[in-house]
N, C-alpha and C positions, 0 to 999 in steps of 0.2 A: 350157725344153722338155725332153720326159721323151724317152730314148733307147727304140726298141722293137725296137732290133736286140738277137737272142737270143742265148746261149752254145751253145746245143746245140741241137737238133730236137725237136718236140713230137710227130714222126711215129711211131708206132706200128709199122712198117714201117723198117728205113734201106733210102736210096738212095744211091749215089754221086753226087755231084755236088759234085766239089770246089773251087767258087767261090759254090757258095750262099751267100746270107745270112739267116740263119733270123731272124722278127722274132716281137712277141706282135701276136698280131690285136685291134690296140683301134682298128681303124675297120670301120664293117659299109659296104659299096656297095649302094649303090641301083640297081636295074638289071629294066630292063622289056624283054618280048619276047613273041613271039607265043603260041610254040608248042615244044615241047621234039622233037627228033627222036628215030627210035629207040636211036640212037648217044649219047644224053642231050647234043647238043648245042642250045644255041639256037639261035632260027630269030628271023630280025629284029628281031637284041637292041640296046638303047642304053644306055649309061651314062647314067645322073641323077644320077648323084653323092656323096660320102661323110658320114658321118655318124661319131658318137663312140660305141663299144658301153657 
């Protein structure tokens, strides 16, 4: 099994948060919902599940 905990941040921005764990994103989520609010939140979302990018 391949590790995909990172050394450093991929963020463009830094934030503090000093117990993060930065990883490399090699799973995409599947995830379905209604409707996006104005606040870009979902609205009646569900996880389907993950996949390999």
């Amino acid at each position: 099994m391949v590790s995909v905990v990172s050394p450093k941040s991929k963020l463009t921005k830094p934030i503090k948060k000093p117990r993060a764990a930065w990883v490399e994103p090699t799973f995409v989520a599947d995830i379905e919902y209604r409707d996006i609010t104005s606040q870009g939140i979902l609205r009646a979302s569900s996880f389907k599940g993950l996949a390999r990018k």
